[in-house]
N, CA, C and O of each residue as an XYZ file, in Angstrom:
460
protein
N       4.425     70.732     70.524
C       3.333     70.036     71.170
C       3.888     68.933     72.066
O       3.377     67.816     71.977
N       4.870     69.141     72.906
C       5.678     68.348     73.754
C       4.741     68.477     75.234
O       4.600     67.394     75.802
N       4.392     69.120     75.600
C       3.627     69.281     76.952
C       2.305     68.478     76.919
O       1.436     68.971     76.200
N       2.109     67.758     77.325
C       1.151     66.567     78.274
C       0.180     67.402     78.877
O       0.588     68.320     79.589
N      -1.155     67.224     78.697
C      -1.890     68.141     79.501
C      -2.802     66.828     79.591
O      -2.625     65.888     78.817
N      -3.858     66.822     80.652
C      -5.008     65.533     80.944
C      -5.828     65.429     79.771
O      -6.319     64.399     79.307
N      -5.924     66.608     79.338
C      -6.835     65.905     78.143
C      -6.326     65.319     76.647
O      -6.996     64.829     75.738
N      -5.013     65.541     76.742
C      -4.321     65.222     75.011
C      -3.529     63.654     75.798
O      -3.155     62.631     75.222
N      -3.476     64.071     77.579
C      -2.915     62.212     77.620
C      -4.893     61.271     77.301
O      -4.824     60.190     76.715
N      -5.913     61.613     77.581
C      -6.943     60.979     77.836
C      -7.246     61.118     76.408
O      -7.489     59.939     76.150
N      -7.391     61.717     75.361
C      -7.340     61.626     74.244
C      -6.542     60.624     73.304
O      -7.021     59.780     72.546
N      -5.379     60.885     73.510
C      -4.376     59.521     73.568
C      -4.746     57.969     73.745
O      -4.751     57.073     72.901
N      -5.079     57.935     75.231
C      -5.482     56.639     75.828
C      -7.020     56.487     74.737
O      -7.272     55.337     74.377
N      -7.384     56.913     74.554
C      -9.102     56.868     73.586
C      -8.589     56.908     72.338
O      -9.525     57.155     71.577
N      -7.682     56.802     71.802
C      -7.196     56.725     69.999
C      -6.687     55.144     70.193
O      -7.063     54.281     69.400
N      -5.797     54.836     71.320
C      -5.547     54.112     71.046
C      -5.997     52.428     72.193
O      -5.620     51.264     72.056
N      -7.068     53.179     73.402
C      -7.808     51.788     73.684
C      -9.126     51.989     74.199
O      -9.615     51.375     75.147
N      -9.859     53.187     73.292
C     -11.551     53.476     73.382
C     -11.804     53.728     74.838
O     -11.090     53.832     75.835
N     -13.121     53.787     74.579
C     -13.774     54.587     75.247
C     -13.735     53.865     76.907
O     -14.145     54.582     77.820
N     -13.179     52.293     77.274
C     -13.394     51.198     78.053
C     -11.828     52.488     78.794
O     -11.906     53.308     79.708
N     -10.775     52.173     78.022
C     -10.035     52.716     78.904
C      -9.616     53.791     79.064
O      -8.607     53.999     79.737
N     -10.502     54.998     78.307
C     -10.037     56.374     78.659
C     -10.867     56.789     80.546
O     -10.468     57.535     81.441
N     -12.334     55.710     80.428
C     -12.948     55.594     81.722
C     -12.122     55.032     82.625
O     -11.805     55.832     83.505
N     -11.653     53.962     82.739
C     -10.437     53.539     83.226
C      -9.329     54.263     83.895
O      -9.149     54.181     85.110
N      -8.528     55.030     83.040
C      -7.823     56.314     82.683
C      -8.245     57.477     84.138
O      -7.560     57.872     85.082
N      -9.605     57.723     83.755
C     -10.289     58.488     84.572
C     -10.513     58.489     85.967
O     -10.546     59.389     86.806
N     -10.671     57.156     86.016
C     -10.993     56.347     87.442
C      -9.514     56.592     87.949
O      -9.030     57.603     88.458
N      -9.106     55.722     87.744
C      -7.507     55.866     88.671
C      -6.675     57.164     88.792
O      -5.822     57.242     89.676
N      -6.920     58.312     87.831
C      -6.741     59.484     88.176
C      -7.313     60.324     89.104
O      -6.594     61.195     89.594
N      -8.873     60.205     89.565
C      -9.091     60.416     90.423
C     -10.453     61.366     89.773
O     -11.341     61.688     90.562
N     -10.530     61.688     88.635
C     -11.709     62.532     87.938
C     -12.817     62.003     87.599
O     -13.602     62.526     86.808
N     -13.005     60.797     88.227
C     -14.665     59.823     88.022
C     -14.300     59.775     89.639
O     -13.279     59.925     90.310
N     -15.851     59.450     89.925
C     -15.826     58.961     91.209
C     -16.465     57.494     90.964
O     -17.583     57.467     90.449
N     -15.843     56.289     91.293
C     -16.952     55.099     91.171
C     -17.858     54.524     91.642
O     -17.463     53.926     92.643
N     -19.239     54.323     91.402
C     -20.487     54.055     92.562
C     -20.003     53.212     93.388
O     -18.866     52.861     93.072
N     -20.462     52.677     94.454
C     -20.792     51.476     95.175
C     -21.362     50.447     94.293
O     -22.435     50.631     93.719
N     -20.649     49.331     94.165
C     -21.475     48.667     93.901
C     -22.705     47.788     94.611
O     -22.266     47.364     95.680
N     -23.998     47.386     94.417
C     -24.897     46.388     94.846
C     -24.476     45.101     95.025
O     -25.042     44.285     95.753
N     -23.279     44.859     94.231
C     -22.613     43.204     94.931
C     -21.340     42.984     95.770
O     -20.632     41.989     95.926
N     -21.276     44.310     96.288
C     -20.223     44.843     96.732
C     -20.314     43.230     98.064
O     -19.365     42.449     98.009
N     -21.165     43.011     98.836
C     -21.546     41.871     99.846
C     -22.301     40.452     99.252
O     -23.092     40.277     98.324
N     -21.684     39.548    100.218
C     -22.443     38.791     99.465
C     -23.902     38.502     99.415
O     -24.687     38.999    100.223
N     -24.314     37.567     98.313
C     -25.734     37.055     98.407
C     -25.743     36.846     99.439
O     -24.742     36.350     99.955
N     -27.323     37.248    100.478
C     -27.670     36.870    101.453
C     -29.066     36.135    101.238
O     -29.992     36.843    100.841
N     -29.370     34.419    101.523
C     -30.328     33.693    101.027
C     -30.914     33.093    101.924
O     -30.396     32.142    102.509
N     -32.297     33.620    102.233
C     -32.969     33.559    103.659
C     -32.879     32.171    103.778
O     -32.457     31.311    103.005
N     -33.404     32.117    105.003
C     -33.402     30.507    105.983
C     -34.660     30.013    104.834
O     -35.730     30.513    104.487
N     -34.022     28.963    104.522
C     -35.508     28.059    104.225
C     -35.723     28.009    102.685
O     -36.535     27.373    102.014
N     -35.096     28.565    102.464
C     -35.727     29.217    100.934
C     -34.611     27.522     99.920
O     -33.650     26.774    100.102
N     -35.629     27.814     98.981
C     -35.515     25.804     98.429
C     -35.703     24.794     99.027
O     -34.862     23.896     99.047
N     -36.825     24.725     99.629
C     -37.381     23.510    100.515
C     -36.232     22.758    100.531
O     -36.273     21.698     99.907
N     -34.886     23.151    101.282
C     -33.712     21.732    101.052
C     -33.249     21.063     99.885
O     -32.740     19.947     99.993
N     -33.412     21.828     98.380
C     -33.065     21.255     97.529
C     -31.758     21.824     97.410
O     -31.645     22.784     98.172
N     -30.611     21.567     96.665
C     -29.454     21.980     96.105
C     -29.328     21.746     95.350
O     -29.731     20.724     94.794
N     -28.438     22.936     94.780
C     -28.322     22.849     93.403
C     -26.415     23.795     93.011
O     -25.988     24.647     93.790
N     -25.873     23.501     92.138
C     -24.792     23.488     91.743
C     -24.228     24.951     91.126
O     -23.143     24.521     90.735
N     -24.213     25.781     90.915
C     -23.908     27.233     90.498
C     -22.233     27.012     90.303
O     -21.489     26.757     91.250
N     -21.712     27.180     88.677
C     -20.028     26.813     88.619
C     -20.020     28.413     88.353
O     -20.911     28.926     87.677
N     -19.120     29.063     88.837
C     -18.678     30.205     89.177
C     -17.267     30.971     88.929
O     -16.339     30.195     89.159
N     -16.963     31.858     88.654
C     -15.739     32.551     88.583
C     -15.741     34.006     87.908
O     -16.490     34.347     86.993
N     -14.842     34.741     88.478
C     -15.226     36.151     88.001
C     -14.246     37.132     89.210
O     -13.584     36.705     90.156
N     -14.422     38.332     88.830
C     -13.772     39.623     89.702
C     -14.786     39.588     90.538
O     -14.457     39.567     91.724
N     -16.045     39.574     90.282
C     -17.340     39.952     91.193
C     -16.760     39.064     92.782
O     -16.444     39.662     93.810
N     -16.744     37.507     92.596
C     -16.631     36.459     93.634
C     -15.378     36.387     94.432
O     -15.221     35.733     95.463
N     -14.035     37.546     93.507
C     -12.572     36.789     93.803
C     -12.339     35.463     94.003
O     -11.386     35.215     94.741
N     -12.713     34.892     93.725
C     -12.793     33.297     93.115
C     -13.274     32.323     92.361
O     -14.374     32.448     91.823
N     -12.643     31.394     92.238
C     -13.527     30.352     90.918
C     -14.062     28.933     91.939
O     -13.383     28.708     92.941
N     -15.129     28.128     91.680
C     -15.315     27.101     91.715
C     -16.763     26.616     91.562
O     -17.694     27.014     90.863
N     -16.609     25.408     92.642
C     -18.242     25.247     92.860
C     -19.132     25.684     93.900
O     -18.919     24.976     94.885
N     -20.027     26.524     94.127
C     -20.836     26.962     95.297
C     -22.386     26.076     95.119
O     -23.116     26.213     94.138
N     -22.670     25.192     96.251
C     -23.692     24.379     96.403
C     -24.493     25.113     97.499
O     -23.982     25.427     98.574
N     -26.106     25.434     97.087
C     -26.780     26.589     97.652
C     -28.362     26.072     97.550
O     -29.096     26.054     96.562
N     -28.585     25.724     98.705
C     -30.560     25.192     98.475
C     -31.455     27.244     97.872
O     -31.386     28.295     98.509
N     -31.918     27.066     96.957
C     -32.456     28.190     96.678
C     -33.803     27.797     95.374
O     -33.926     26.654     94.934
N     -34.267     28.400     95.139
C     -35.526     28.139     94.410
C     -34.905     28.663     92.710
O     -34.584     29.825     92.459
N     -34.841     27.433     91.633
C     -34.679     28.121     90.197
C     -35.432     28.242     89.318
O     -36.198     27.283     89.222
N     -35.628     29.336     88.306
C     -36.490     28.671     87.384
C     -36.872     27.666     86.622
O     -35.972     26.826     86.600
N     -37.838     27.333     85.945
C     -38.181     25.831     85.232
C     -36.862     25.879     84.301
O     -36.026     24.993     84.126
N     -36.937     27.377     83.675
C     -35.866     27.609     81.967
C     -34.484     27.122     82.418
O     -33.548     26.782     81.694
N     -34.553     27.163     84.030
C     -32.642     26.721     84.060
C     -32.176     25.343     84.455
O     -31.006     25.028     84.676
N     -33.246     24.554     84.517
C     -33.498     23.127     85.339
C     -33.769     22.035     83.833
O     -34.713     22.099     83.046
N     -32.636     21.121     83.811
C     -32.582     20.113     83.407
C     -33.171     18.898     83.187
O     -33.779     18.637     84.225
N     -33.289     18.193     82.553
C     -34.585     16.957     83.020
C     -33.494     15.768     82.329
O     -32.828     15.585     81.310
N     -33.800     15.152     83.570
C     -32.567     13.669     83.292
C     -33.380     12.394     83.024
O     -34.318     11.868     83.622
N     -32.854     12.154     82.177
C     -33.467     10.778     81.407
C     -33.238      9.439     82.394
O     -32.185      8.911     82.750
N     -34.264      9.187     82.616
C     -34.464      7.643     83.466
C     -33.425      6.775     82.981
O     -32.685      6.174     83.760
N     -33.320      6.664     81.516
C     -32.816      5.645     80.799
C     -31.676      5.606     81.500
O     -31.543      4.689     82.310
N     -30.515      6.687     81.321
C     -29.469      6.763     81.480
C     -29.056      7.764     82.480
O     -27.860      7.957     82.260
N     -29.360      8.351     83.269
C     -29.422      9.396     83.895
C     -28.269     10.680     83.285
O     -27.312     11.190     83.867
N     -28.619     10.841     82.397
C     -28.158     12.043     81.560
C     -29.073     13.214     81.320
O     -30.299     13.115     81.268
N     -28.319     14.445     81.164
C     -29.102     15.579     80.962
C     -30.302     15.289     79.589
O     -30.181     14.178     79.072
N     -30.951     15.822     79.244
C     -31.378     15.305     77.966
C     -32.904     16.572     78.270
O     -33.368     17.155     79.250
N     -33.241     16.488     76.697
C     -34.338     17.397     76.173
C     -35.473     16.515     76.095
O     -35.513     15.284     76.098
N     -36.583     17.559     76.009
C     -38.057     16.796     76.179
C     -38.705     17.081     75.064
O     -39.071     18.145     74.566
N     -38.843     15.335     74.561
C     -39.692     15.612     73.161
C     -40.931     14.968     73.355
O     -40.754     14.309     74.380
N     -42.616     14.692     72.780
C     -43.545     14.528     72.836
C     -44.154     13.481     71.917
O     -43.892     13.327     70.724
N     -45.113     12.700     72.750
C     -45.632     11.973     71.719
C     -47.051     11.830     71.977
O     -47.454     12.752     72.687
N     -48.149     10.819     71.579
C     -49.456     11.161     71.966
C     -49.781      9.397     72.442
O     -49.327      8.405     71.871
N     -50.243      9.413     73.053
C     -50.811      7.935     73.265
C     -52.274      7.629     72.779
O     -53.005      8.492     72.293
N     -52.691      6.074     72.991
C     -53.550      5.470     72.572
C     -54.931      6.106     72.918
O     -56.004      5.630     72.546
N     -54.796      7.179     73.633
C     -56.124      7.647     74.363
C     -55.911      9.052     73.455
O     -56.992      9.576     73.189
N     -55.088      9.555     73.084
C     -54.726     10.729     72.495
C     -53.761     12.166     73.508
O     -53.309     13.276     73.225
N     -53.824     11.440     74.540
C     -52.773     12.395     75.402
C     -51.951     12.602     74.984
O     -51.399     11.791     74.240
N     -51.447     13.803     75.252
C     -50.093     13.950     75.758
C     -48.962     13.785     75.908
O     -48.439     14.868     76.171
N     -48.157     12.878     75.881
C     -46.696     12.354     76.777
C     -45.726     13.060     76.748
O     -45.377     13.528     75.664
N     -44.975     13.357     77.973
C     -43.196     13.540     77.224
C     -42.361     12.273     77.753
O     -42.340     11.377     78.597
N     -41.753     12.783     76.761
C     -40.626     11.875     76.480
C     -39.060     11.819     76.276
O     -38.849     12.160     75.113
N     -38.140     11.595     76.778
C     -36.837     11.676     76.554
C     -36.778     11.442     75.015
O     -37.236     10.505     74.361
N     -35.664     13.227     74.364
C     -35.820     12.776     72.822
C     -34.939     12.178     72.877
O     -34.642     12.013     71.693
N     -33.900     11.450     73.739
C     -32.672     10.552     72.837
C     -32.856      9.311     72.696
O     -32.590      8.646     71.695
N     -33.537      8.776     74.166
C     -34.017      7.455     74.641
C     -35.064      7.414     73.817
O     -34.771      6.815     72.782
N     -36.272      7.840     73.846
C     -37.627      7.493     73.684
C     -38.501      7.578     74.875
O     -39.669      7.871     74.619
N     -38.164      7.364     76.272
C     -38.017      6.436     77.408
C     -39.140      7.955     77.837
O     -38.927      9.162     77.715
N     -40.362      7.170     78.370
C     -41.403      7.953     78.985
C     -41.174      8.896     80.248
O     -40.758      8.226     81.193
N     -41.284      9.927     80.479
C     -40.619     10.661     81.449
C     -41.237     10.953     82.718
O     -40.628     11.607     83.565
C-alpha cells in the first residue's frame, strides 16, 4: 500500500486535520472550485448616510488585509451604541429609577447621575 492515490492522500489529510483541511486540500489541488466572494470589494457607503456622525469600527482580519482603526459616518444600531455617563465621561450601563411624580428616569448605574 505504498502508492498515493488522491483519495488515500485526502483521507490522510481528514484523519489527521478534519474536515477544515481536507477542503483546503481540495481547493489548492484544483478539485473544488471557490465562489466569489460578496466582500471580495470594499464596503461602498452612500453619500450622506449618518447625518455626519462618526463612529470608530477596530478592525482586523484576512477579509480587510489589515488591522486598525477605520472612522466611517454611517447609521448604527441602538444594541451597539454606548451611553456615556455625564459624571465621568465613561462608557457605562443604564439603570432606572422613578421620581417624585412616579416617572421614569434613567440613570447612570455606576454614578447614580441622571442621564
Amino acid at each position: 500500500m505504498s502508492k498515493w492515490t488522491r483519495r488515500r492522500f485526502l483521507e490522510t489529510v481528514g484523519r489527521v486535520g478534519g474536515a477544515a483541511a481536507v477542503y483546503e486540500s481540495m481547493v489548492a489541488l484544483g478539485m473544488v472550485r471557490v465562489p466569489d466572494s460578496v466582500y471580495a470589494d470594499p464596503l461602498q457607503i452612500p453619500d450622506g448616510a449618518g447625518s455626519g456622525k462618526t463612529i470608530v469600527i477596530l478592525a482586523a482580519g484576512i477579509a480587510l488585509q489589515q488591522a486598525g482603526v477605520i472612522e466611517q459616518g454611517m447609521p448604527r444600531p441602538a444594541s451597539a451604541v454606548s451611553v456615556i455617563s455625564p459624571a465621568d465621561g465613561k462608557p457605562t450601563r443604564v439603570a432606572y429609577r422613578f421620581d417624585d411624580q412616579g416617572n421614569k428616569v434613567r440613570i447612570c448605574a455606576r454614578t447614580k447621575v441622571d442621564l
